[in-house]
C-alpha positions as CSV (number, residue, x, y, z in Angstrom):
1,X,-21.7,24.7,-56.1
2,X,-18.8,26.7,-56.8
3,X,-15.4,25.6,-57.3
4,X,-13.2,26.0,-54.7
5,X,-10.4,27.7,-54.8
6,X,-6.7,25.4,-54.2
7,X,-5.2,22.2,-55.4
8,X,-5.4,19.8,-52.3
9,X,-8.9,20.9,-51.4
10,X,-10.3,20.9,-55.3
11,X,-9.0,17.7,-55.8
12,X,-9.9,15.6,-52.4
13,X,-13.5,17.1,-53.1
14,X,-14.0,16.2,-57.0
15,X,-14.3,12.7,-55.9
16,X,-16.5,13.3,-53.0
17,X,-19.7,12.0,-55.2
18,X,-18.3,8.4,-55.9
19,X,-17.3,8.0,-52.3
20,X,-20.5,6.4,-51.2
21,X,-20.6,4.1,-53.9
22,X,-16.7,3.1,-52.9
23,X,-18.0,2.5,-49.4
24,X,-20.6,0.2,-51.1
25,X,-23.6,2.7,-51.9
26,X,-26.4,4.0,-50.0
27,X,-26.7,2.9,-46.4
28,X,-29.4,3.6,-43.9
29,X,-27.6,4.9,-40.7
30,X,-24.3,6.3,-42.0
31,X,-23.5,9.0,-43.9
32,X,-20.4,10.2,-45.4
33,X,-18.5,13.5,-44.2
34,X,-15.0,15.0,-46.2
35,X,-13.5,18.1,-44.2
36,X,-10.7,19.8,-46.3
37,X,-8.5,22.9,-44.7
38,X,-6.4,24.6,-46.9
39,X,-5.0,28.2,-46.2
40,X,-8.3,29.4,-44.5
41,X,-10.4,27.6,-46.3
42,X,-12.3,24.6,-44.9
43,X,-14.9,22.7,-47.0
44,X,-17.2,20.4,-45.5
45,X,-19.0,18.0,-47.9
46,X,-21.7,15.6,-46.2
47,X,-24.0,13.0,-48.2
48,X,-26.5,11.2,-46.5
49,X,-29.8,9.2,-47.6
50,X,-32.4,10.7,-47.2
51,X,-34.2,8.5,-44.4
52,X,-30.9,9.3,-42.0
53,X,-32.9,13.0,-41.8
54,X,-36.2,12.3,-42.4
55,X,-37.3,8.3,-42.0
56,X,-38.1,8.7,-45.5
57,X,-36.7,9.2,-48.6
58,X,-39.7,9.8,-51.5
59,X,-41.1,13.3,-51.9
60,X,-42.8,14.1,-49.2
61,X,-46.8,13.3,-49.5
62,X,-48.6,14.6,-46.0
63,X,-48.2,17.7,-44.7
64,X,-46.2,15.7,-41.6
65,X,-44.1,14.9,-43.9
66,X,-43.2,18.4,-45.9
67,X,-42.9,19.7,-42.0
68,X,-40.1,17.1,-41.2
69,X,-38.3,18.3,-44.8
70,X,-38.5,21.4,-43.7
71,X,-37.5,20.9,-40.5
72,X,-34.5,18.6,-41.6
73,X,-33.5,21.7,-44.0
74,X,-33.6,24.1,-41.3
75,X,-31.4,22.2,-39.1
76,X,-28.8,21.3,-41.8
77,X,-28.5,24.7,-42.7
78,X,-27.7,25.6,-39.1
79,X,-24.3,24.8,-39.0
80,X,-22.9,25.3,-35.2
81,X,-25.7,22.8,-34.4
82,X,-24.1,20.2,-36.7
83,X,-20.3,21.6,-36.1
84,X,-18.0,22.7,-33.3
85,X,-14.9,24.0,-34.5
86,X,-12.4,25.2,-32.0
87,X,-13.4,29.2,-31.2
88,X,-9.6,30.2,-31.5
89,X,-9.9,29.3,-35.5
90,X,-12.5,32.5,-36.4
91,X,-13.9,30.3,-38.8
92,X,-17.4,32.2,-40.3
93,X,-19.4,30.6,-42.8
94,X,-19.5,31.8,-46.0
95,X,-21.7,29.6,-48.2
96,X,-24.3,26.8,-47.6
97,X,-25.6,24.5,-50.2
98,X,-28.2,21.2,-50.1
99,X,-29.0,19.2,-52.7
100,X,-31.5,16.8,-52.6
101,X,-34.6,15.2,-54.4
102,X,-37.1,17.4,-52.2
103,X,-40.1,19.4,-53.7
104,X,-39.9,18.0,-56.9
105,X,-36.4,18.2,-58.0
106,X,-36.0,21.9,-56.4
107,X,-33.0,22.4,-55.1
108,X,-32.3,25.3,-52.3
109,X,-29.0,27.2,-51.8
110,X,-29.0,29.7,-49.0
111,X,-25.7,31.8,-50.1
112,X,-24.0,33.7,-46.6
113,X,-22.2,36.2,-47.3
114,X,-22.2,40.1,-46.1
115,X,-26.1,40.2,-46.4
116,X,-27.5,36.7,-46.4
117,X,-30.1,35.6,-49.4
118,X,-31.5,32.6,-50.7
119,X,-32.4,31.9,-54.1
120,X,-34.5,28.4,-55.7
121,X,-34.1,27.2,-59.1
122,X,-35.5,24.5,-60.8
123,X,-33.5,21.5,-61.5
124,X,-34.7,18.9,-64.6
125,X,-32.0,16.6,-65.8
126,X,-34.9,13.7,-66.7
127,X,-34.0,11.6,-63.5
128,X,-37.5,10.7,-61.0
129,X,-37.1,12.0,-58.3
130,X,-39.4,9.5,-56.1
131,X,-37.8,6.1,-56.8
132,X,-35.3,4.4,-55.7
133,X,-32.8,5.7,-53.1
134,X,-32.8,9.6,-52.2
135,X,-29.6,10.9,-50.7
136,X,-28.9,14.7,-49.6
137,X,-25.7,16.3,-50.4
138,X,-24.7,19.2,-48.4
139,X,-22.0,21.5,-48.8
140,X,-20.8,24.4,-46.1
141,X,-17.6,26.9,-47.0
142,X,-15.7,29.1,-44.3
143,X,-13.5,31.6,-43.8
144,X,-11.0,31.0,-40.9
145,X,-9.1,33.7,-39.9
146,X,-6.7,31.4,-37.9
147,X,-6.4,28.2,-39.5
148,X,-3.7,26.7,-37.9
149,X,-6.1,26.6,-34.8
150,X,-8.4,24.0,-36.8
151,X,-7.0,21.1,-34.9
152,X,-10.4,19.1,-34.6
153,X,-14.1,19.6,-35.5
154,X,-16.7,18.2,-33.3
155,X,-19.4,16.2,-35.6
156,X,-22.9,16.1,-34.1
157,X,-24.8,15.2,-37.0
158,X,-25.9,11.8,-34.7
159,X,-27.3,14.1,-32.1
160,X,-29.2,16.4,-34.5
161,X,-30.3,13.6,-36.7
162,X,-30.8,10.1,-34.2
163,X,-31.3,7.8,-37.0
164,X,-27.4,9.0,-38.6
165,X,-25.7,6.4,-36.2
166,X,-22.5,6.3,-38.3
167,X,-20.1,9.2,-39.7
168,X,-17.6,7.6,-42.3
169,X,-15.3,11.0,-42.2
170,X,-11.9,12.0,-44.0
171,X,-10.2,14.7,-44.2
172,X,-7.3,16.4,-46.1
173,X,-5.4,19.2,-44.7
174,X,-2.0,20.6,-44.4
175,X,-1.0,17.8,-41.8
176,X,-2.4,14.9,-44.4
177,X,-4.7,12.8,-44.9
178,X,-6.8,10.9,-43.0
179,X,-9.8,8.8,-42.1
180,X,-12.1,7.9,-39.5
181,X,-15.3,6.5,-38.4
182,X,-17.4,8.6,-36.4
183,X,-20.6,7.8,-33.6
184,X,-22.6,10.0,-31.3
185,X,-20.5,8.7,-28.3
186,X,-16.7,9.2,-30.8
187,X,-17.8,12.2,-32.4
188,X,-14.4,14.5,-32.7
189,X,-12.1,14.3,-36.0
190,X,-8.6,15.0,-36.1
191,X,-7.6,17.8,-38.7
Protein backbone atom coordinates (compact mmCIF):
# COMPACT_ATOMS: atom_id res chain seq x y z
CA UNK A 1 0.00 0.00 0.00
CA UNK A 2 1.20 3.34 -0.27
CA UNK A 3 1.38 5.78 2.40
CA UNK A 4 -1.04 8.27 2.56
CA UNK A 5 -0.49 11.49 2.38
CA UNK A 6 -1.62 13.77 5.93
CA UNK A 7 -1.21 13.54 9.65
CA UNK A 8 -4.90 12.70 10.88
CA UNK A 9 -5.50 10.21 8.10
CA UNK A 10 -1.72 8.44 8.41
CA UNK A 11 -2.05 8.07 11.84
CA UNK A 12 -5.91 6.75 12.38
CA UNK A 13 -4.89 4.19 9.60
CA UNK A 14 -1.28 2.83 10.99
CA UNK A 15 -3.31 1.18 13.60
CA UNK A 16 -5.95 -0.15 11.49
CA UNK A 17 -4.23 -3.86 11.58
CA UNK A 18 -4.42 -4.33 15.41
CA UNK A 19 -8.01 -3.18 15.39
CA UNK A 20 -9.45 -6.58 15.07
CA UNK A 21 -7.44 -8.07 17.62
CA UNK A 22 -8.67 -4.90 20.10
CA UNK A 23 -12.25 -5.87 19.12
CA UNK A 24 -11.20 -9.47 20.24
CA UNK A 25 -9.76 -11.05 16.97
CA UNK A 26 -11.26 -12.78 14.07
CA UNK A 27 -15.07 -13.05 14.09
CA UNK A 28 -17.31 -14.81 11.64
CA UNK A 29 -20.05 -12.21 10.65
CA UNK A 30 -18.38 -8.88 11.31
CA UNK A 31 -15.85 -7.19 9.80
CA UNK A 32 -14.10 -4.09 10.58
CA UNK A 33 -14.38 -0.72 8.40
CA UNK A 34 -12.03 2.73 9.17
CA UNK A 35 -13.21 5.78 6.78
CA UNK A 36 -10.76 8.74 7.13
CA UNK A 37 -11.45 12.26 5.04
CA UNK A 38 -8.88 14.65 5.11
CA UNK A 39 -8.58 17.55 2.51
CA UNK A 40 -9.97 15.45 -0.40
CA UNK A 41 -8.67 12.46 0.60
CA UNK A 42 -10.86 9.66 1.86
CA UNK A 43 -9.35 6.26 2.79
CA UNK A 44 -11.33 3.38 3.33
CA UNK A 45 -9.72 0.36 5.07
CA UNK A 46 -11.95 -2.90 5.51
CA UNK A 47 -10.74 -6.37 7.12
CA UNK A 48 -12.82 -9.16 7.08
CA UNK A 49 -12.26 -13.06 7.53
CA UNK A 50 -12.34 -14.68 4.87
CA UNK A 51 -15.62 -16.94 5.33
CA UNK A 52 -17.71 -13.35 5.62
CA UNK A 53 -16.99 -13.39 1.52
CA UNK A 54 -16.59 -16.74 0.68
CA UNK A 55 -17.98 -19.41 3.45
CA UNK A 56 -14.52 -20.42 3.55
CA UNK A 57 -11.34 -19.29 4.48
CA UNK A 58 -8.47 -22.05 3.25
CA UNK A 59 -7.14 -21.77 -0.29
CA UNK A 60 -9.60 -22.54 -2.39
CA UNK A 61 -9.47 -26.55 -3.49
CA UNK A 62 -12.53 -27.05 -6.26
CA UNK A 63 -13.01 -25.12 -9.02
CA UNK A 64 -16.54 -23.88 -7.10
CA UNK A 65 -14.45 -22.67 -4.86
CA UNK A 66 -11.66 -20.62 -7.02
CA UNK A 67 -15.02 -19.22 -8.85
CA UNK A 68 -16.50 -17.86 -5.52
CA UNK A 69 -12.74 -16.16 -4.85
CA UNK A 70 -12.96 -14.78 -7.89
CA UNK A 71 -16.21 -13.74 -7.72
CA UNK A 72 -15.66 -12.20 -4.10
CA UNK A 73 -12.60 -10.30 -5.71
CA UNK A 74 -14.59 -9.00 -8.43
CA UNK A 75 -17.20 -7.58 -6.27
CA UNK A 76 -14.73 -5.98 -3.65
CA UNK A 77 -13.01 -4.36 -6.26
CA UNK A 78 -16.28 -2.77 -7.50
CA UNK A 79 -16.53 -0.15 -5.21
CA UNK A 80 -20.04 1.81 -5.80
CA UNK A 81 -21.56 -1.68 -5.17
CA UNK A 82 -19.91 -1.71 -1.73
CA UNK A 83 -20.20 2.33 -1.21
CA UNK A 84 -22.59 5.26 -1.74
CA UNK A 85 -21.07 8.40 -1.13
CA UNK A 86 -23.11 11.48 -1.51
CA UNK A 87 -22.90 12.49 -5.61
CA UNK A 88 -22.27 16.24 -4.58
CA UNK A 89 -18.69 15.05 -3.14
CA UNK A 90 -16.96 14.10 -6.89
CA UNK A 91 -15.22 11.54 -5.07
CA UNK A 92 -13.36 9.19 -8.00
CA UNK A 93 -11.40 6.35 -7.01
CA UNK A 94 -7.98 6.41 -7.40
CA UNK A 95 -6.35 3.21 -6.03
CA UNK A 96 -7.71 -0.32 -4.94
CA UNK A 97 -5.79 -2.83 -3.06
CA UNK A 98 -6.82 -6.55 -1.44
CA UNK A 99 -4.81 -8.50 0.44
CA UNK A 100 -5.47 -11.80 1.29
CA UNK A 101 -4.20 -15.47 1.66
CA UNK A 102 -5.80 -16.44 -1.95
CA UNK A 103 -3.80 -18.38 -4.69
CA UNK A 104 -1.13 -19.21 -2.61
CA UNK A 105 0.00 -16.20 -0.91
CA UNK A 106 -0.56 -13.89 -4.27
CA UNK A 107 -1.65 -10.91 -3.58
CA UNK A 108 -3.59 -8.60 -6.37
CA UNK A 109 -3.62 -4.75 -6.59
CA UNK A 110 -5.64 -3.30 -9.36
CA UNK A 111 -4.01 0.46 -9.36
CA UNK A 112 -6.88 3.19 -10.97
CA UNK A 113 -5.54 5.89 -12.10
CA UNK A 114 -5.71 7.75 -15.68
CA UNK A 115 -5.40 4.30 -17.53
CA UNK A 116 -6.30 1.52 -15.21
CA UNK A 117 -3.79 -1.65 -14.75
CA UNK A 118 -3.31 -4.42 -12.60
CA UNK A 119 -0.19 -5.97 -11.63
CA UNK A 120 0.49 -9.59 -9.31
CA UNK A 121 3.49 -10.19 -7.28
CA UNK A 122 4.40 -12.93 -5.27
CA UNK A 123 4.28 -12.55 -1.61
CA UNK A 124 6.58 -15.17 0.77
CA UNK A 125 7.16 -13.94 4.25
CA UNK A 126 7.32 -17.95 5.58
CA UNK A 127 3.65 -17.74 7.03
CA UNK A 128 0.99 -20.92 5.65
CA UNK A 129 -1.25 -19.65 4.13
CA UNK A 130 -4.06 -22.51 4.72
CA UNK A 131 -4.21 -22.72 8.48
CA UNK A 132 -5.75 -21.09 10.85
CA UNK A 133 -7.88 -18.01 10.34
CA UNK A 134 -7.82 -16.18 6.81
CA UNK A 135 -8.86 -12.53 6.80
CA UNK A 136 -8.92 -10.08 3.69
CA UNK A 137 -7.72 -6.60 3.96
CA UNK A 138 -8.93 -4.20 1.49
CA UNK A 139 -7.92 -0.78 0.97
CA UNK A 140 -9.83 1.92 -1.57
CA UNK A 141 -8.21 5.78 -2.04
CA UNK A 142 -10.24 8.72 -3.61
CA UNK A 143 -10.08 11.87 -4.90
CA UNK A 144 -13.02 14.19 -3.82
CA UNK A 145 -13.28 17.18 -5.50
CA UNK A 146 -15.82 18.60 -2.87
CA UNK A 147 -15.10 17.22 0.37
CA UNK A 148 -17.03 19.03 2.58
CA UNK A 149 -20.06 17.36 0.83
CA UNK A 150 -18.73 13.83 2.39
CA UNK A 151 -21.33 14.03 5.12
CA UNK A 152 -22.20 10.19 5.19
CA UNK A 153 -21.15 7.00 3.19
CA UNK A 154 -23.73 4.30 2.73
CA UNK A 155 -22.01 0.79 3.68
CA UNK A 156 -23.54 -2.17 1.79
CA UNK A 157 -20.92 -4.59 2.30
CA UNK A 158 -24.05 -6.86 4.18
CA UNK A 159 -26.04 -6.69 1.02
CA UNK A 160 -23.05 -7.62 -1.34
CA UNK A 161 -21.66 -10.21 1.07
CA UNK A 162 -25.01 -11.84 3.26
CA UNK A 163 -22.95 -13.67 5.61
CA UNK A 164 -21.02 -9.87 6.73
CA UNK A 165 -23.98 -9.33 9.21
CA UNK A 166 -21.98 -6.72 11.29
CA UNK A 167 -19.84 -3.54 10.24
CA UNK A 168 -17.78 -2.32 13.40
CA UNK A 169 -16.96 1.17 11.52
CA UNK A 170 -14.91 4.46 12.73
CA UNK A 171 -14.08 7.13 11.16
CA UNK A 172 -11.77 10.19 11.55
CA UNK A 173 -12.35 13.36 9.73
CA UNK A 174 -12.31 17.08 10.02
CA UNK A 175 -15.52 16.97 12.31
CA UNK A 176 -13.79 14.11 14.67
CA UNK A 177 -13.87 11.07 15.53
CA UNK A 178 -16.15 8.59 15.75
CA UNK A 179 -17.57 5.07 15.99
CA UNK A 180 -20.32 2.94 15.05
CA UNK A 181 -21.83 -0.34 14.50
CA UNK A 182 -23.22 -0.96 11.31
CA UNK A 183 -26.18 -3.85 9.86
CA UNK A 184 -27.80 -4.31 6.56
CA UNK A 185 -31.01 -2.65 7.93
CA UNK A 186 -28.50 0.64 9.85
CA UNK A 187 -26.11 0.74 7.16
CA UNK A 188 -25.28 4.77 6.80
CA UNK A 189 -22.08 6.29 8.81
CA UNK A 190 -21.84 9.67 9.85
CA UNK A 191 -18.52 11.51 8.55
Amino acid sequence: MQPMKGVIAASFLLGFASLAQAHGAHEHGVADLRVAVEGGELSIELSTPLDNLVGFEHAPRTDAQRKAVAEAEARLRDFSALFVLPAAARCEVKDIELESPWHEAEHDHDHKHEQAHAHDHKHDDGHEHDAGHGDLHAHYELSCAVPQALNEVQVRLGEVFPRMTRVRAETATPNGQNAATLDKTRNRLPL
